[in-house]
C-alpha positions in Angstrom: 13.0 3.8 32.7 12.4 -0.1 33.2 15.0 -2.4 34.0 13.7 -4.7 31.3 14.5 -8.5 33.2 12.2 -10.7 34.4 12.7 -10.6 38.2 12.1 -6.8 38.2 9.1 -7.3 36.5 7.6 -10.0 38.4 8.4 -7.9 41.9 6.9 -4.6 40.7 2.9 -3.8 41.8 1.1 -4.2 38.3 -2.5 -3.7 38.9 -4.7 -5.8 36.4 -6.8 -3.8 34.2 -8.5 -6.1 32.0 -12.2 -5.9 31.3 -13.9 -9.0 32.6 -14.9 -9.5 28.7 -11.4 -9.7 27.3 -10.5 -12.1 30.3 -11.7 -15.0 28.8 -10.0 -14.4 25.9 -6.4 -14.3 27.4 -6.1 -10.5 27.1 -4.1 -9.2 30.1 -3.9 -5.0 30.8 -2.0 -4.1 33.6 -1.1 -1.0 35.6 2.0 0.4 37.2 2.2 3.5 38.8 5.1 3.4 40.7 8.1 4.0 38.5 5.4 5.0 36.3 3.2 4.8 35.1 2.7 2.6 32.7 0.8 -0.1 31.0 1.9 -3.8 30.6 -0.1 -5.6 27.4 -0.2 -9.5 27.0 -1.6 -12.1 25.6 -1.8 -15.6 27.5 -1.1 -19.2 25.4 -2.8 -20.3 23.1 -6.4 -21.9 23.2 -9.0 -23.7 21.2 -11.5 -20.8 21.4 -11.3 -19.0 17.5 -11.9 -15.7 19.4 -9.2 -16.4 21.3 -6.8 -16.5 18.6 -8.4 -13.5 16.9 -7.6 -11.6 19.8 -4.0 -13.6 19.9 -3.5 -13.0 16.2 -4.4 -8.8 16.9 -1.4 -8.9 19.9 1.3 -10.5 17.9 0.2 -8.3 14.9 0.6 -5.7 16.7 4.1 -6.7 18.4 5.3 -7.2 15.0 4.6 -3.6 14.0 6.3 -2.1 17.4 9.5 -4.5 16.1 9.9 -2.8 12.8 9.3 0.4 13.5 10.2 1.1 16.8 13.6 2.4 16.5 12.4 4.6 13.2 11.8 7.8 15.2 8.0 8.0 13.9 5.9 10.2 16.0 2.6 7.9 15.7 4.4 5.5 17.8 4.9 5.7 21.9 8.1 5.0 22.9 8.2 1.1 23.8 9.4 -2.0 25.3 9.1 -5.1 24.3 9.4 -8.1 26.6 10.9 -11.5 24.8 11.0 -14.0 27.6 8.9 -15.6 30.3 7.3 -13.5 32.7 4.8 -14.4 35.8 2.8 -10.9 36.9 0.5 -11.9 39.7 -1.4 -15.9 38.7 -0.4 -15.2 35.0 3.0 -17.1 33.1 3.5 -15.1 29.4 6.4 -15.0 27.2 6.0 -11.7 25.5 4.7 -8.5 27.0 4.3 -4.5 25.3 5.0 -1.9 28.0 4.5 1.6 27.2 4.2 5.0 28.7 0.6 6.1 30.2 0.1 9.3 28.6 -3.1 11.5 29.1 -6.0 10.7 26.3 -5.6 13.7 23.8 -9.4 14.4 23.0 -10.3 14.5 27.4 -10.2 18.3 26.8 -12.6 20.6 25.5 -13.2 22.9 23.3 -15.3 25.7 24.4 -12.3 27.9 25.7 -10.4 27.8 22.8 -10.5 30.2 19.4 -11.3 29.2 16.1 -7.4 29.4 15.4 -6.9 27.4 18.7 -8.7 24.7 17.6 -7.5 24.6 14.2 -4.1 24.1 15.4 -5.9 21.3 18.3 -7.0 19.1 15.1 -3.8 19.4 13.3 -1.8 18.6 15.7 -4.3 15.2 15.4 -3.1 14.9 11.4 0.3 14.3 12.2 0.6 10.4 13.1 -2.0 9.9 11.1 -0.1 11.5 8.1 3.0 9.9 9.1 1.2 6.4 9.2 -0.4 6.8 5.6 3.3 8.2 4.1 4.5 4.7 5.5 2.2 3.0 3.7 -0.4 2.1 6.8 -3.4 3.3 7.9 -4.6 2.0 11.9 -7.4 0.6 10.9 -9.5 0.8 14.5 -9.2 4.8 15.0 -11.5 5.7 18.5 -11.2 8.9 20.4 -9.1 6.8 23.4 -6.6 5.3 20.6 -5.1 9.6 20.1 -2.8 10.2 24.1 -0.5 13.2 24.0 2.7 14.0 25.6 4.7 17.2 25.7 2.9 18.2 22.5 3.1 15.2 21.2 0.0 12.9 20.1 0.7 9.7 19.4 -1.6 6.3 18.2 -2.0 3.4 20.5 -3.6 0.2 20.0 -1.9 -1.0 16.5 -3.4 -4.7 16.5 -5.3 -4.1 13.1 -3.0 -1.9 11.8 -3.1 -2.4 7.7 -0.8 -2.3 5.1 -2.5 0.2 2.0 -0.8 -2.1 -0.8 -3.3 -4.9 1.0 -7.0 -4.3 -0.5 -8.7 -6.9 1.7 -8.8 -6.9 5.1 -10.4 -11.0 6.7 -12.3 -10.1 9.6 -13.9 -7.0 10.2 -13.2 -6.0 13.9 -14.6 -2.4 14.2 -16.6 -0.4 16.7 -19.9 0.9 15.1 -19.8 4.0 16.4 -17.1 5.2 14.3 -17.9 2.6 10.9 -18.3 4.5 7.7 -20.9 3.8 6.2 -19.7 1.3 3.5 -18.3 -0.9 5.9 -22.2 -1.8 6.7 -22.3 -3.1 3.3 -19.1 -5.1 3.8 -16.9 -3.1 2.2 -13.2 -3.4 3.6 -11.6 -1.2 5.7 -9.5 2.2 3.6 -8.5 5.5 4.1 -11.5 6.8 3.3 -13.3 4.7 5.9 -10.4 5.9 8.2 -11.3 9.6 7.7 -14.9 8.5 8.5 -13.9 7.9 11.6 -12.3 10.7 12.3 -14.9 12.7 10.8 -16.7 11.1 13.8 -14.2 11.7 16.4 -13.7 15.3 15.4 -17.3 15.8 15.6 -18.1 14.0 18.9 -15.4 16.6 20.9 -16.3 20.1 19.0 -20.4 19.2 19.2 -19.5 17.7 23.3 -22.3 15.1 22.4 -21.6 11.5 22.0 -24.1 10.0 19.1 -26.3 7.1 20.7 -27.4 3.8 19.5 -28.9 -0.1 21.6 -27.9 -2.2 18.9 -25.7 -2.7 15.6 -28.8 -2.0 13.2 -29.1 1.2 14.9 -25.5 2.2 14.4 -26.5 1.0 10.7 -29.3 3.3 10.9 -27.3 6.9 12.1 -24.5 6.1 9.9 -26.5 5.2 6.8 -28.9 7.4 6.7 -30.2 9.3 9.9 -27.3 10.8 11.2 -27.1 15.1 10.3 -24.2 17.0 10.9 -25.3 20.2 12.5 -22.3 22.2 14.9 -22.5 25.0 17.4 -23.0 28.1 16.0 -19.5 29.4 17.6 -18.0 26.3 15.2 -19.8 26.6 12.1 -16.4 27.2 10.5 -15.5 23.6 10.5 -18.9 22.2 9.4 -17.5 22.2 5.5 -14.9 20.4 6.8 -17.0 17.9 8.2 -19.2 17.9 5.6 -16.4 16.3 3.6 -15.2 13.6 5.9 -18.5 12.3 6.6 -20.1 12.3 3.2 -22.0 8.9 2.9 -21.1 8.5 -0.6 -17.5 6.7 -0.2 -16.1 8.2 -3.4 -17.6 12.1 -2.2 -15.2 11.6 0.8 -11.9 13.6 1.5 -9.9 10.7 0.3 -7.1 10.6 2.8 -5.3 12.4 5.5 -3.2 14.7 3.9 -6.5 16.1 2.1 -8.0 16.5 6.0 -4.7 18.5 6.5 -5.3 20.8 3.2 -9.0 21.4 4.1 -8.1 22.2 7.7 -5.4 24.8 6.7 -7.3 26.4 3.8 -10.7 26.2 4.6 -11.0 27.8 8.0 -10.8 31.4 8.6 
């Protein structure tokens, strides 16, 4: 474990991760492997630039959720520490930092070795934080394929900086990756469970197919996810394509309506 004080910190190799993108935006991502690994997540002060304090507004949103829940025992969550005073890694003075664990990305695997009932088990295993997030009255709100990491038989969430209460029906800005947008939120529709299972409709189809869908622009992600895209599996995996069929219906109200549905279908449907 991290002996959570400043000078320790500041004398330990972090490797900076960042993309050159979120640079200029005060995002800092860095990398320790030795005692390790793990990741080291700031934000630097503020500035004038309004995407800079989107991006701001996402880390302290996030920190916020890691304060109230981190000592709750919930399995979405990666065990953490938060840093509360000054800290100078490298060129770079912050005065709050997330450090967590670097666990392997769940969904790097494949399929093609594993049985029907293998895989069944694979994708429930997925349910779980997700469940446990929805009975707490939150849904993520940004789910990806490199936001599920696993540990021990374990997968947890990471990334929580647009994590959304479900008592709140509007979400302000609408940060999401096209990729995995239901297709409501095209139309401006906020962010819901049902958008969330979308996504993971996506996800889930993306590692049992092995292909990645394929777009150049934000109309053509409009384009698969509104009306082009067809669901079609390989033949060894046709049991899951009712499944499927249910999280990625277009109509919004013809969707599985939330994660413990996912679970039911994924139990009762598959034989």
């Amino acid at each position: 474990m991290l002996q959570l004080n400043p000078d320790t910190l500041s004398s330990l190799n972090w490797q900076l991760k960042t993309k050159a993108r979120s640079l200029g935006f005060g995002r800092r991502l860095y990398y320790l492997n030795e005692p390790g690994p793990y990741w080291l997540k700031t934000q630097l002060a503020d500035s004038s630039s309004s995407v800079w304090q989107q991006v701001q507004q996402g880390f302290q949103h996030e920190l916020e959720f890691y304060r109230a829940y981190q000592h709750a025992g919930l399995q979405c969550l990666l065990p953490a520490w938060i840093i509360q005073q000054p800290v100078k890694i490298a060129y770079d003075t912050f005065q709050q930092a997330l450090i967590l664990p670097d666990f392997p990305a769940y969904f790097d695997g494949t399929p093609e070795t594993l049985s029907i009932l293998e895989i069944q088990q694979y994708l429930l295993r997925v349910l779980e934080p997700l469940i446990e997030l929805q009975e707490l009255g939150y849904f993520h709100a940004d789910l990806k394929r490199e936001h599920f990491v696993h540990d021990q038989g374990r997968v947890y969430l990471i990334d929580f900086e647009q994590v959304h209460s479900l008592s709140e029906s509007v979400i302000k800005e609408m940060n999401a990756t096209p990729r995995y947008m239901a297709p409501e939120l095209f139309h401006g529709k906020p962010k819901s469970l049902q958008s969330e299972v979308y996504a993971l409709g996506i996800i889930f189809y993306e590692w049992l197919s092995g292909q990645r869908l394929q777009a150049a622009s934000y109309e053509d992600w409009a384009y698969i996810h509104c009306q082009r895209f067809k669901l079609e599996l390989p033949t060894g995996l046709k049991a899951f394509q009712k499944l499927l069929e249910g999280m990625l219906c277009r109509q919004q109200q013809n969707r599985l309506a939330d994660f413990k549905v996912v679970k039911y279908c994924l139990m009762t449907e598959i034989e």
